[in-house]
C-alpha positions in Angstrom: -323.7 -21.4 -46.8 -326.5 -19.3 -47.3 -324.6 -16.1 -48.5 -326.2 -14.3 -51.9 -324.7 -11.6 -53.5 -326.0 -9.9 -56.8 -323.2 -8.8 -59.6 -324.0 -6.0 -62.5 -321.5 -6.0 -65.3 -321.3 -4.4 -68.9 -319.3 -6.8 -70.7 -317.7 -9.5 -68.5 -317.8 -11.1 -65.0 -314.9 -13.4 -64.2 -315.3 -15.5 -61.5 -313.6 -17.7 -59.6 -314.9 -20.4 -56.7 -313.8 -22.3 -53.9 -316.6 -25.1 -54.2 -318.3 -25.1 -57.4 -320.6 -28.0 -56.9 -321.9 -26.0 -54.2 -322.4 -23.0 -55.9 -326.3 -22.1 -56.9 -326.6 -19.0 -59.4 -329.0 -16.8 -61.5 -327.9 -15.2 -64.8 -330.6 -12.8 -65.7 -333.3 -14.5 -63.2 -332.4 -18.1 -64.8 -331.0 -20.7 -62.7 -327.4 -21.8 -64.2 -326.0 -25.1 -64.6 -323.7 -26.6 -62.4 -320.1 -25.2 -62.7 -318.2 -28.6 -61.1 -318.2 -31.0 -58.9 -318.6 -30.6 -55.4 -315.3 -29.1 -53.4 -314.3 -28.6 -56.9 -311.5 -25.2 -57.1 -312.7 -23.1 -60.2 -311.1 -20.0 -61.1 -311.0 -17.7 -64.1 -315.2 -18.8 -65.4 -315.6 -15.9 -67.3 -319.2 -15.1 -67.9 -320.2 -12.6 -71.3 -323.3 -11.8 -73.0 -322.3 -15.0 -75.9 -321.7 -17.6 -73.0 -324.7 -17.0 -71.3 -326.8 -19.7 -73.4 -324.4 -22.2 -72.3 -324.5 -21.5 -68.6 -328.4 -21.5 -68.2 -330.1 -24.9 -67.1 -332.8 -24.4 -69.7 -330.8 -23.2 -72.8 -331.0 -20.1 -74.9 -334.6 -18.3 -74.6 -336.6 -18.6 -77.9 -336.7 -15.8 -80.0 -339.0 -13.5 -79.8 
């Protein structure tokens, strides 16, 4: 509880989580959507520039 780390990548982050209902991330400053329930085992979420969209709470930025 209470631990933040920040993650770089190039092409792919995969991640894996012990609790995903209890998990709050960014993507890009953006907060993402819930990745389970809570106590929930994830493993192998693999995050890449074309899943982003899907991950963010508000959808896909408009385009410019």
């Amino acid at each position: 509880e209470g631990e933040s780390q920040t993650l770089q990548a190039r092409d792919e982050i995969v991640l894996s989580v012990g609790n995903a209902g209890g998990l709050a991330y960014k993507l890009n400053g953006r907060p993402g959507v819930t990745l389970g329930r809570e106590g929930e085992v994830r493993r192998n979420i693999v995050i890449t520039r074309q899943s982003v969209p899907s991950l963010l709470q508000d959808g896909p930025l408009p385009p410019a």
